[in-house]
Structures are given as structure tokens and as C-alpha cells.
Backbone as ProteinMPNN parsed JSONL, in Angstrom:
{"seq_chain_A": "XXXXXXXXXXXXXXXXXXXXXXXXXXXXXXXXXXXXXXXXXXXXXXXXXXXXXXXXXXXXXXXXXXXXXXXXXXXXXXXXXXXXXXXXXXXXXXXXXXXXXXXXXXXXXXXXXXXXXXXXXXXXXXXXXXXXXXXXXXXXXXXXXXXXXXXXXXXXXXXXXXXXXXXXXXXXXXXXXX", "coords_chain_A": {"N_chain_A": [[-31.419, -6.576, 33.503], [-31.52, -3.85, 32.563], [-28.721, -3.023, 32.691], [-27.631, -5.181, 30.57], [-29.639, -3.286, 28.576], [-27.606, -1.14, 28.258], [-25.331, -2.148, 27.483], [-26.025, -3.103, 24.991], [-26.477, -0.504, 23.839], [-23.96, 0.819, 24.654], [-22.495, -0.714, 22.484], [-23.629, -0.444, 19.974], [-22.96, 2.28, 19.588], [-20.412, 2.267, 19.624], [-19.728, 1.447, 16.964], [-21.135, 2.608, 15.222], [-19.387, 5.017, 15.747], [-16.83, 3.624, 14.723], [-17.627, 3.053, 12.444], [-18.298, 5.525, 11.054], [-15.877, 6.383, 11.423], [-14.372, 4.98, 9.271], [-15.744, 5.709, 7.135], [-15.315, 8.658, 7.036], [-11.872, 8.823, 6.214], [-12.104, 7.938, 3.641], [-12.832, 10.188, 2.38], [-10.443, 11.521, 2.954], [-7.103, 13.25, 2.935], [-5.121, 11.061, 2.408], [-3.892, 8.04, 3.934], [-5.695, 6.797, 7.9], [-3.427, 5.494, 9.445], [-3.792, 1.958, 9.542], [-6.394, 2.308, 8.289], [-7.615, 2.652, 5.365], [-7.585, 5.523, 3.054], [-8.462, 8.416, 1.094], [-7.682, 10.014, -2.015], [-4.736, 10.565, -2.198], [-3.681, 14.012, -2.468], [-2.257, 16.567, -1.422], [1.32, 17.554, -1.439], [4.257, 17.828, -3.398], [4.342, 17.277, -7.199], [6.109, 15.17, -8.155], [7.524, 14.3, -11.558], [8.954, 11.622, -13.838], [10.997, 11.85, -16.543], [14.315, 12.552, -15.078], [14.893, 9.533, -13.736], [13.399, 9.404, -9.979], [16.637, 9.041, -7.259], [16.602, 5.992, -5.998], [17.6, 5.582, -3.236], [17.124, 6.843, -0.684], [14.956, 5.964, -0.075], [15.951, 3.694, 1.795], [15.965, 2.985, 4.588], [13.472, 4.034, 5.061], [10.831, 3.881, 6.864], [8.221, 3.461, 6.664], [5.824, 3.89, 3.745], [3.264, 6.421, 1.854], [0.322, 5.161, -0.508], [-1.534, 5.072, -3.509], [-3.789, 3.711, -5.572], [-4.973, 4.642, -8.641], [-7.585, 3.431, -9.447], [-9.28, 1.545, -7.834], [-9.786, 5.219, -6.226], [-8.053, 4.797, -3.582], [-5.934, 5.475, -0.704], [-3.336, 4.161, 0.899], [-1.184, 2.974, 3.846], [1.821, 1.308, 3.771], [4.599, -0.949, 3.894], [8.346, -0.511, 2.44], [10.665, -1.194, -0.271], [13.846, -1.22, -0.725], [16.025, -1.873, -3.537], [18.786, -1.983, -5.249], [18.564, 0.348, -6.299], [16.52, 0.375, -7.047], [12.281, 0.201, -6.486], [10.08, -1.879, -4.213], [6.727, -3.21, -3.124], [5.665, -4.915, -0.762], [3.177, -7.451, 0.164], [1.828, -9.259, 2.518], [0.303, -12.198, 3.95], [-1.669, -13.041, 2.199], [-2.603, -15.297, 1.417], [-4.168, -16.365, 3.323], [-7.284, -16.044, 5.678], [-7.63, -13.714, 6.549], [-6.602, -12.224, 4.896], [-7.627, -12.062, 2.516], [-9.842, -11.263, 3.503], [-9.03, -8.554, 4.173], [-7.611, -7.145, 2.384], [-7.793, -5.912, -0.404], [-6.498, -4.462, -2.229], [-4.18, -5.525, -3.554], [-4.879, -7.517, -5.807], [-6.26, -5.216, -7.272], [-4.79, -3.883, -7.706], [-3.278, -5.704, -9.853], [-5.235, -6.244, -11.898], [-4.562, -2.879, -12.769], [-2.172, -1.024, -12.577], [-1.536, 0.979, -12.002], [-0.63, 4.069, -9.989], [0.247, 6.268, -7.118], [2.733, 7.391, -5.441], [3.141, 8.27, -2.035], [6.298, 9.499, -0.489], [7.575, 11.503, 1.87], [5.967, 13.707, 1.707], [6.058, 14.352, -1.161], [4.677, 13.398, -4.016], [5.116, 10.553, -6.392], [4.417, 9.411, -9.776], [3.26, 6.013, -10.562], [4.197, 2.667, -11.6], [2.651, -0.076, -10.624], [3.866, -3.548, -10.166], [3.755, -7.158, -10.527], [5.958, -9.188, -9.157], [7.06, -12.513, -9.078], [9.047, -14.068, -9.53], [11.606, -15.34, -10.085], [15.671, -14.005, -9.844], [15.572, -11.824, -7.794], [13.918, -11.945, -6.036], [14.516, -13.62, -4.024], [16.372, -11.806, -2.886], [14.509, -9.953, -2.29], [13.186, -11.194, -0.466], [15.211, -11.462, 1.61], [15.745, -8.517, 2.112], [13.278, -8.099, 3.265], [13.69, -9.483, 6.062], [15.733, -8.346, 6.692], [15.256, -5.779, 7.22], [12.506, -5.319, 8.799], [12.249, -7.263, 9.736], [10.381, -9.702, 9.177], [9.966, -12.559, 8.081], [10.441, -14.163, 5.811], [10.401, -15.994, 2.547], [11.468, -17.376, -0.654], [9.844, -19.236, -1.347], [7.25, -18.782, -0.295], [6.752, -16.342, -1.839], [6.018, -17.784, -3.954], [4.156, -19.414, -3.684], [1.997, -17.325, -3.215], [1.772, -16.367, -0.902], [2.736, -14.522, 0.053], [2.877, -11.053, -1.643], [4.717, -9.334, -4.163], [5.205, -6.604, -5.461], [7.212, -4.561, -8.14], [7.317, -0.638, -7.689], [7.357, 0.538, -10.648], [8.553, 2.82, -12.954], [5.928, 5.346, -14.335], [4.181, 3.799, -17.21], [3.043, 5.028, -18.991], [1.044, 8.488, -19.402], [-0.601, 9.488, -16.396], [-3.731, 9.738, -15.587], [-4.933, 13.102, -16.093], [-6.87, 14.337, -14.026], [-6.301, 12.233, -11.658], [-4.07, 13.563, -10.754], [-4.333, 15.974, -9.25]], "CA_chain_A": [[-31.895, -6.279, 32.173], [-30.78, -2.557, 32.357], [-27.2, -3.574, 32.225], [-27.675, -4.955, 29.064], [-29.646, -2.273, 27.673], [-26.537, -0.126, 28.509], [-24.551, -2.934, 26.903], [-26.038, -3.159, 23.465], [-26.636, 1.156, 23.425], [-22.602, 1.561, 23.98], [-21.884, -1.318, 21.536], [-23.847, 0.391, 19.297], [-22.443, 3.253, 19.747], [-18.955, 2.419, 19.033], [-20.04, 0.335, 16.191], [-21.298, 3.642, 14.521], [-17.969, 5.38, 15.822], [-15.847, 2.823, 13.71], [-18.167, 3.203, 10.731], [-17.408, 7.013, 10.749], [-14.005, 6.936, 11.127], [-14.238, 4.379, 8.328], [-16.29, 7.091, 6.238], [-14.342, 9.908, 7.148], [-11.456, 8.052, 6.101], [-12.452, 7.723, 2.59], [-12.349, 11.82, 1.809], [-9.127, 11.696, 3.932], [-5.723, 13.248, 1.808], [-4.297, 9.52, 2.592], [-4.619, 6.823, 5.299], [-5.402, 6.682, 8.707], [-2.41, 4.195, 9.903], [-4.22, 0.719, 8.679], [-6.847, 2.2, 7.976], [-7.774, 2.993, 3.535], [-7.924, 6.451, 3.14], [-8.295, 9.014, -0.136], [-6.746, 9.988, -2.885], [-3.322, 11.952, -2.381], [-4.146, 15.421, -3.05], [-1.106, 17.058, -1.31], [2.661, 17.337, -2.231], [4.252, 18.228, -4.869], [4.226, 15.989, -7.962], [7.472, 14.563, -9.028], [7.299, 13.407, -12.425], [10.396, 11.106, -14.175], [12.704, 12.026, -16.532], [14.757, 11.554, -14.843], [13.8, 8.522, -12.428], [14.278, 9.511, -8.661], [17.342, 7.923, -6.614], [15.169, 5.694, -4.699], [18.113, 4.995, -2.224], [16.556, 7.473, 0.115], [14.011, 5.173, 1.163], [15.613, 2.166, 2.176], [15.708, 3.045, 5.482], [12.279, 4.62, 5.331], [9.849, 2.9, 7.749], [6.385, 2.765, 5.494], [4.939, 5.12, 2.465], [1.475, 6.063, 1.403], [0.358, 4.814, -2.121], [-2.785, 5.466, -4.061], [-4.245, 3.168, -6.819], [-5.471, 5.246, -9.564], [-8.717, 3.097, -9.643], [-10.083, 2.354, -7.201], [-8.688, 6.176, -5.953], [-7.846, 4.569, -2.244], [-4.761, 5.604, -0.191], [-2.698, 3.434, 2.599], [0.163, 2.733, 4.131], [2.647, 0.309, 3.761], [6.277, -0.721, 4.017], [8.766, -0.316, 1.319], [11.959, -1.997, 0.141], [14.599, -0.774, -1.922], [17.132, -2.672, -3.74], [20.136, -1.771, -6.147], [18.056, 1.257, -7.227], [14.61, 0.105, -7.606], [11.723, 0.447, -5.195], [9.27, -2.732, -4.397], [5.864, -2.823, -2.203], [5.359, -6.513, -0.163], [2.093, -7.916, 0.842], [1.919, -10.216, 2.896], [-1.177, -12.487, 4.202], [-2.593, -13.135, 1.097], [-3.525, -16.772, 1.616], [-4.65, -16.343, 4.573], [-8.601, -15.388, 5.486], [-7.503, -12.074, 7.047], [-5.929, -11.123, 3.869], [-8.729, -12.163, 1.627], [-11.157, -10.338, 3.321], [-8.899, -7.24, 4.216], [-6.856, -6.882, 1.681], [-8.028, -6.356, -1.92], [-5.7, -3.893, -3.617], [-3.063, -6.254, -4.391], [-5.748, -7.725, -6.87], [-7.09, -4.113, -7.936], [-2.927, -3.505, -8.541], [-2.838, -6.857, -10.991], [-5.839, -5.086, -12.824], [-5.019, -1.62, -13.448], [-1.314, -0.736, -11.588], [-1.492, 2.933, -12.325], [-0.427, 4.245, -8.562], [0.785, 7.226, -6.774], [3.797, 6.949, -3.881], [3.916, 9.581, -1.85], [7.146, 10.283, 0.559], [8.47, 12.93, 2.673], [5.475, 15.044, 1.614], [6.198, 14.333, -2.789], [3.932, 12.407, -4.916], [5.642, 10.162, -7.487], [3.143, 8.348, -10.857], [4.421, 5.076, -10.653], [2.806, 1.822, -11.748], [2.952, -1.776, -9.664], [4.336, -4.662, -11.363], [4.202, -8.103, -9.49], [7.126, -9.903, -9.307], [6.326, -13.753, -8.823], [9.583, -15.164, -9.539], [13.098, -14.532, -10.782], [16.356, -13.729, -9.102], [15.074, -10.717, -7.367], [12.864, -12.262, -5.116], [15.18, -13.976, -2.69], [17.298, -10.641, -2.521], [14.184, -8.825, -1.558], [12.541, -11.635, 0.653], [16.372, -11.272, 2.479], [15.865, -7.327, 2.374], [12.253, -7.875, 3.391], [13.528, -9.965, 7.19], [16.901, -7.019, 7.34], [14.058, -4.246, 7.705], [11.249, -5.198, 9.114], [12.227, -8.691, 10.685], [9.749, -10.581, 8.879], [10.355, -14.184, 8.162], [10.245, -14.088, 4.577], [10.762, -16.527, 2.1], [11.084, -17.303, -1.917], [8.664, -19.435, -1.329], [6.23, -18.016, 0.01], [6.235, -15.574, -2.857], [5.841, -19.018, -5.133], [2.718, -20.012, -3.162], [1.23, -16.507, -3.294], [1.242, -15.99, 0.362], [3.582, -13.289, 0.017], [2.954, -10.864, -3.247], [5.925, -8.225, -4.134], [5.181, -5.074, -6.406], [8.138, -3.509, -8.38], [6.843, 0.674, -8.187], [8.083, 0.5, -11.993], [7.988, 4.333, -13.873], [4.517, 4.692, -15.05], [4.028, 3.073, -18.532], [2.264, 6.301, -20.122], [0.877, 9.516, -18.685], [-1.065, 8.647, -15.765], [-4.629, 10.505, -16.168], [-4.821, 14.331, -15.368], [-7.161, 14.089, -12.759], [-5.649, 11.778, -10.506], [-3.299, 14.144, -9.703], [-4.726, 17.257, -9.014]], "C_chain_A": [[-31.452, -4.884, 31.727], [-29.887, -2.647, 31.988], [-27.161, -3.932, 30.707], [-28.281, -4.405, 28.14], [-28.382, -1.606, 27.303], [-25.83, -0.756, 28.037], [-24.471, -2.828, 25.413], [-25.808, -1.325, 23.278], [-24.85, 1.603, 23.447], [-22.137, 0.55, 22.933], [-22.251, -1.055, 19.989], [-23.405, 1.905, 18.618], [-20.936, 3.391, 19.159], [-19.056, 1.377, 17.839], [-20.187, 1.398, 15.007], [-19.741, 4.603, 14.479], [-16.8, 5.248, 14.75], [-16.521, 3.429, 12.583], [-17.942, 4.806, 10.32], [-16.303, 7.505, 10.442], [-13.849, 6.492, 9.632], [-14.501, 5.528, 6.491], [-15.401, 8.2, 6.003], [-13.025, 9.833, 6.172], [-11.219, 8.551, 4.365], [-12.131, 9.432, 1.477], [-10.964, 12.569, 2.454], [-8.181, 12.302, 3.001], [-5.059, 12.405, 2.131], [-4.925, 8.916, 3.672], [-4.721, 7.33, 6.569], [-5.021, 5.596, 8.912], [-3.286, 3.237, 9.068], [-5.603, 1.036, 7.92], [-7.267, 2.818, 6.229], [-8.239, 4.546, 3.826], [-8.707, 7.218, 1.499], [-7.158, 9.416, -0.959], [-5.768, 10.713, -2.446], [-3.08, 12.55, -2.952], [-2.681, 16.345, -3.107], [0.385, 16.809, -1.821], [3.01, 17.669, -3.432], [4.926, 16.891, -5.689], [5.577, 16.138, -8.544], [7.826, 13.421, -10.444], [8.395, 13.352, -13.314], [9.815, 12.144, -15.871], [12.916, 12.71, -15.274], [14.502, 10.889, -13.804], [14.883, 9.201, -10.961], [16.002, 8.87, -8.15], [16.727, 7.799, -5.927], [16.188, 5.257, -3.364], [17.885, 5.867, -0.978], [15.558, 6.9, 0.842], [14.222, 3.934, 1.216], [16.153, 2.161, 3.454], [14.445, 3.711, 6.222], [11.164, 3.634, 5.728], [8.452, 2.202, 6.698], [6.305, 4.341, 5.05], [3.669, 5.058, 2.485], [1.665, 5.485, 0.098], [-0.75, 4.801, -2.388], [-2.638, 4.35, -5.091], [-5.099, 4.452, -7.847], [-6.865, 4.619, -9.441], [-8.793, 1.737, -9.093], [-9.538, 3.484, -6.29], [-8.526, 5.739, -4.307], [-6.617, 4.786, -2.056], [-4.799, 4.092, 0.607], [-1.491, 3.661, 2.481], [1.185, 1.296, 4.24], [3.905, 0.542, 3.918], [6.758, -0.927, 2.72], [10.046, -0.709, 1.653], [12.639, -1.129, -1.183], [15.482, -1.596, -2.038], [17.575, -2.592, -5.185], [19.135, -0.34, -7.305], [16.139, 1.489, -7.364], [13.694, 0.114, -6.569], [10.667, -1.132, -5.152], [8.0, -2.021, -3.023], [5.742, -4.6, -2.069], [4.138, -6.264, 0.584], [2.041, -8.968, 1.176], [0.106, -11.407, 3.597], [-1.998, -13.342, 3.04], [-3.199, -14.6, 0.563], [-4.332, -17.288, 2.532], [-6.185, -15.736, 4.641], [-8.653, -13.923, 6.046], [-7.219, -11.339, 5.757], [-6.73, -11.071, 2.582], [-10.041, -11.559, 1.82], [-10.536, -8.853, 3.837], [-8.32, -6.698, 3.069], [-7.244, -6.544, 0.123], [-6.958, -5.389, -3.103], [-4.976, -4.445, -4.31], [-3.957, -6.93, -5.846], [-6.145, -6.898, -7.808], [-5.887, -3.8, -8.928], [-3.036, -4.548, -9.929], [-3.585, -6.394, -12.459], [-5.533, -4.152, -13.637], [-3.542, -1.53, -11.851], [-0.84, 0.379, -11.414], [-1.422, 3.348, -10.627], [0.361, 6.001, -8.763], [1.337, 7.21, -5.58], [3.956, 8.357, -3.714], [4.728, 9.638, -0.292], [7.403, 11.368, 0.774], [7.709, 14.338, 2.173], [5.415, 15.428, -0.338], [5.218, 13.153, -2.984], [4.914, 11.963, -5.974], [4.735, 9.005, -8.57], [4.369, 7.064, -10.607], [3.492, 3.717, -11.184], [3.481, 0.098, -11.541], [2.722, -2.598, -10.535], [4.169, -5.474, -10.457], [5.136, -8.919, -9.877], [6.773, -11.237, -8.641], [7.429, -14.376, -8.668], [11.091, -14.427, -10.461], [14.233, -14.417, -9.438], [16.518, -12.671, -7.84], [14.185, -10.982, -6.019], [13.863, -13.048, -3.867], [15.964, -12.916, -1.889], [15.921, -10.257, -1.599], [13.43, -9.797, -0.986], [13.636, -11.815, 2.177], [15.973, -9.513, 3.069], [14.592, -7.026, 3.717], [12.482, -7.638, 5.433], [14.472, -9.278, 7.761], [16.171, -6.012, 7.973], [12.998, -4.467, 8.652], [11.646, -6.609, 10.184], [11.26, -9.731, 10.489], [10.092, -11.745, 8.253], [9.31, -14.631, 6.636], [10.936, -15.108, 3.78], [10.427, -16.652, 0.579], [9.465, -17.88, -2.087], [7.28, -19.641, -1.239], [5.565, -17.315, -0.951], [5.306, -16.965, -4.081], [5.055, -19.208, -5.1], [1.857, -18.815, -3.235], [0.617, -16.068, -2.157], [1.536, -14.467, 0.131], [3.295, -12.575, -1.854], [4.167, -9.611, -2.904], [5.211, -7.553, -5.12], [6.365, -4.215, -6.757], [7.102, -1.961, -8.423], [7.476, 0.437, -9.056], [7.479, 2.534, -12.755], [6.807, 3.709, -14.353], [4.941, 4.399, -16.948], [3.602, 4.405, -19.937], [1.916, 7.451, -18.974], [-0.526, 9.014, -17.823], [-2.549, 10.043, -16.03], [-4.882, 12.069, -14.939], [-5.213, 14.457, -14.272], [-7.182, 13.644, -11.902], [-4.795, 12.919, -9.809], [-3.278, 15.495, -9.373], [-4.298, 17.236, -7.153]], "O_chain_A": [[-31.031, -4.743, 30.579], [-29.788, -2.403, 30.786], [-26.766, -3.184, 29.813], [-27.955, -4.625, 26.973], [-28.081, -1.501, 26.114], [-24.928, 0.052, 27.813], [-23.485, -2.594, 24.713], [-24.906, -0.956, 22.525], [-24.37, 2.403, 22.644], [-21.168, 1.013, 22.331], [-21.53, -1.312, 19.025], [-23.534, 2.384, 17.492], [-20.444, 4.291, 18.479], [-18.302, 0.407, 17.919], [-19.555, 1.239, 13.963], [-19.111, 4.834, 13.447], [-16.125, 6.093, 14.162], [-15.97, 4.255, 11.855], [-17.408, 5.126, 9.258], [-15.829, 8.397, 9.739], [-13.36, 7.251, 8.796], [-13.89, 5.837, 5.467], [-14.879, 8.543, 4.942], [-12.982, 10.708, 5.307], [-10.358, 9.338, 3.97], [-11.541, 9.659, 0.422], [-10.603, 13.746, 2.433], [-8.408, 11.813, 1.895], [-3.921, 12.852, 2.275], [-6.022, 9.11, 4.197], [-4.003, 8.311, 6.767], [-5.749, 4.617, 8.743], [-3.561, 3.604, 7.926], [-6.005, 0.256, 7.058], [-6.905, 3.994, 6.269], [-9.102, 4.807, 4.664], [-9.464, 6.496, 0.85], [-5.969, 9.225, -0.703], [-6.151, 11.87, -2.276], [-2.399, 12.329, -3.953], [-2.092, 16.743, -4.112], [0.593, 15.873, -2.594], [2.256, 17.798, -4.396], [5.616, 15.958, -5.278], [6.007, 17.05, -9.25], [8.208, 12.251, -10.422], [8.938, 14.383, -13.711], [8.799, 12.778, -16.156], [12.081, 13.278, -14.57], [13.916, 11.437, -12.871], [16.086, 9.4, -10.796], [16.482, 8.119, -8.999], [16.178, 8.628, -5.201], [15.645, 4.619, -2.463], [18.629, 5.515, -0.063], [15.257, 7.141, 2.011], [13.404, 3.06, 0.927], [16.958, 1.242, 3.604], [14.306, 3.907, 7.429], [10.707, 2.755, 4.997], [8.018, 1.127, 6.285], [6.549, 5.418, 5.594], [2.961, 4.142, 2.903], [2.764, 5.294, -0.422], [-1.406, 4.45, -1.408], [-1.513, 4.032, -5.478], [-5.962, 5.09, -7.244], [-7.63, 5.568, -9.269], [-8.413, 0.793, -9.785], [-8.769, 3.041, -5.437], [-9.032, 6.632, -3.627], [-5.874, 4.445, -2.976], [-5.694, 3.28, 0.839], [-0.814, 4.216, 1.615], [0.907, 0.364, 4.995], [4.443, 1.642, 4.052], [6.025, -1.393, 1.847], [10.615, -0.751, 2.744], [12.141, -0.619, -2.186], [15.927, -2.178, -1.049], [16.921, -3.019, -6.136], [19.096, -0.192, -8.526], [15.199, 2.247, -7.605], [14.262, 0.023, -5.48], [10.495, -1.553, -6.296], [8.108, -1.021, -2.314], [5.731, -5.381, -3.021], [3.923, -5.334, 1.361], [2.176, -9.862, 0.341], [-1.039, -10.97, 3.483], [-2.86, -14.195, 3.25], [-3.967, -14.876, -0.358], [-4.996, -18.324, 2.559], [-6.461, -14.943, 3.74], [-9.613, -13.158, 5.956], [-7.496, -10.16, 5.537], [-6.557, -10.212, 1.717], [-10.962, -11.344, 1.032], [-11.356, -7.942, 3.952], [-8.683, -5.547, 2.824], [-6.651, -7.347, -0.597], [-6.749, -5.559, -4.304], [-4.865, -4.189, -5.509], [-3.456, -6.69, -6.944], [-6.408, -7.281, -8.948], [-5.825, -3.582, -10.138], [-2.848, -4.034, -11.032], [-3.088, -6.223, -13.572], [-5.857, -4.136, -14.825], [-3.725, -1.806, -10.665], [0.147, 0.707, -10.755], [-2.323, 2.824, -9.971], [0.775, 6.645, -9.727], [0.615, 7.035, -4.597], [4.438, 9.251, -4.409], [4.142, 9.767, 0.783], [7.475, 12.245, -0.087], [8.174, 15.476, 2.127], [4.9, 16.447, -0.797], [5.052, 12.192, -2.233], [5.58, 12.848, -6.51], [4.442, 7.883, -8.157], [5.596, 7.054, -10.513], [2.261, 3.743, -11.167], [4.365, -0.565, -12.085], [1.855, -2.633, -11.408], [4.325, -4.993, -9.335], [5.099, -9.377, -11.019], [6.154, -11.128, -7.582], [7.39, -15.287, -7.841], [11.346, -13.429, -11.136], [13.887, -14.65, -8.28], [17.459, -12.719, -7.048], [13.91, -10.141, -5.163], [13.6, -12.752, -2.702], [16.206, -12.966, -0.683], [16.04, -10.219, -0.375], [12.384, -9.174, -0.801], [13.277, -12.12, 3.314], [15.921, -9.278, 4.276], [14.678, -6.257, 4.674], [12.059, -6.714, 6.127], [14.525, -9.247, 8.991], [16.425, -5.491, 9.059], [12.69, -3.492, 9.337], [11.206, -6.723, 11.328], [11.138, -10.614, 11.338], [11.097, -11.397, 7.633], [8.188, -15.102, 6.444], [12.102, -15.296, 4.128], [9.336, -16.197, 0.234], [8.441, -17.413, -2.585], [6.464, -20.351, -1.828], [4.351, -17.364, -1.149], [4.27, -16.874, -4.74], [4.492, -19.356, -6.185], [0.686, -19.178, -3.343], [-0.507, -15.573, -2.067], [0.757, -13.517, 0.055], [3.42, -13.198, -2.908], [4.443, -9.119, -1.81], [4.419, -8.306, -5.686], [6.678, -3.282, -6.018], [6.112, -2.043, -9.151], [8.552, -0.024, -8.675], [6.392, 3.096, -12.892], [6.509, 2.553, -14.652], [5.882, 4.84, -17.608], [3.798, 4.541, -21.145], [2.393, 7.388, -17.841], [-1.391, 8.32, -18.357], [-2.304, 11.113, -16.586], [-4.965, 12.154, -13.714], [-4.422, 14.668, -13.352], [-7.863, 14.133, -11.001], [-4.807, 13.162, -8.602], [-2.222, 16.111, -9.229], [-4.49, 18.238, -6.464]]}, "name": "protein", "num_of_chains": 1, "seq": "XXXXXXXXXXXXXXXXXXXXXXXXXXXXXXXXXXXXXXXXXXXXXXXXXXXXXXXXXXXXXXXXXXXXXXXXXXXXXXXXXXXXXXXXXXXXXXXXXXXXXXXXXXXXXXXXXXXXXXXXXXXXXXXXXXXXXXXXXXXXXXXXXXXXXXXXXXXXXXXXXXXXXXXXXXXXXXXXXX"}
């Protein structure tokens, strides 16, 4: 019976652990690895005219990215192609991705974002791409980089969602990017 006192008191224990980090997390200046962080405070802000060359990150492993609302960081991977930058989510039919996942939804909302590489913030604002010529290129680019086993139609079914970063639309609001 001791034993499992000592059972539930450390499962407890690291139960609170998680929920801290989780907390912590939250006032973070970006993600920890998978896990949602805060807004991206640091860097300096790079704002278009004229638009970056994004061919700098298409050998770049994974970016952070902020939603404007709700202000959450993470990390993800990133694709570039003939200029342009995308963000792929994958999962999203799946029950892992419905109960981890919700930005791609928050993005469809309200796609006001902030990408930040190599230490720069750039306003940018997520478009989803569902369908078009574009989508087989970058479900090809997706399985060159990463080795994932990507397909159009996947995107078709809504397993897979894509995000052009597209220049933001208007001025993104002051206090995001303090």
C-alpha cells in the first residue's frame, strides 16, 4: 500500500511539473520545441517594402511563428518555393490533430502572424492554399525536405493544410510587435 502511495505522490508530482512547464511556456519569447509558447518579443522587425528573398530558408530546418490573436508562438517547418514561403500542417483529420492542434483554424479566422528567423521578425499573414497548381509542387517540396509522404490529396481531404506566409494585408496592430 506504501508503494502506491509513492506511486500516485510522484505521478502527481510530474503531472504538476508538465503543467508548469506548460504555464511557463505561455510568457515564454517563443516555443519550447512542441511545446506553444508567447508572443515574439525579440529580434528585430523586418517590415516589407521591399518583400524579403525568402530563398534563404529553403534549407532552413523549422521557424517560430506567432498568430496575432490568439498571441501564441511555435515551431514549425517551412517550405519555400519559386520565391514564396508556405507553412504545412499536417494531422488534421486525425484525433491527435484535433485535439492538439488548433491554430490552423485560429489562422483561417484572423491570419495576421509573425515569422521569426535567424533572430528577425517578419508581419506576415497565412493564407490557406486548398487547391491549385501549387500544391503538388509543394506536397513534392514538402517529401524533398522533410521526407514526409505527402500528397495533393491529402491537401483535398484536409488532412494536410498548407499556409502561403503572404505580405501582411494592412498594418499589423502596434502592439503585437513591441
Amino acid at each position: 500500500m506504501r508503494i502506491i502511495g509513492w506511486f500516485g505522490f510522484a505521478f502527481l508530482a510530474l503531472l504538476l511539473v508538465i503543467g508548469a512547464v506548460f504555464l511557463a511556456a505561455r510568457f515564454h519569447d517563443g516555443p519550447f520545441g512542441i511545446v506553444a509558447g508567447g508572443p515574439l518579443t525579440s529580434g528585430d522587425l523586418v517590415t516589407p517594402p521591399p518583400e524579403p528573398d525568402w530563398t534563404f530558408v529553403h534549407d532552413v530546418p523549422t521557424v517560430e511563428f506567432q498568430l496575432l490573436s490568439p498571441a501564441r508562438s511555435r515551431t514549425t517547418w517551412i517550405l519555400e518555393l519559386d520565391g514564396r514561403i508556405y507553412i504545412p500542417c499536417g494531422y488534421m483529420n486525425s484525433a491527435v490533430g484535433r485535439l492538439w492542434k488548433h491554430w490552423p483554424i485560429e489562422a483561417e479566422h484572423d491570419g495576421r502572424a509573425i515569422l521569426r528567423v535567424d533572430g528577425k521578425r517578419y508581419p506576415r499573414q497565412l493564407v490557406r492554399i486548398q487547391s491549385g497548381p501549387t500544391v503538388e509542387r509543394l506536397t513534392q517540396e514538402l517529401g524533398r525536405k522533410y521526407g514526409a509522404p505527402a500528397t495533393p490529396a491529402a491537401v483535398e481531404s484536409g488532412s494536410l493544410w498548407l499556409f502561403e506566409l503572404a505580405p501582411p494585408a494592412g498594418p499589423l496592430q502596434a502592439g503585437a510587435l513591441h
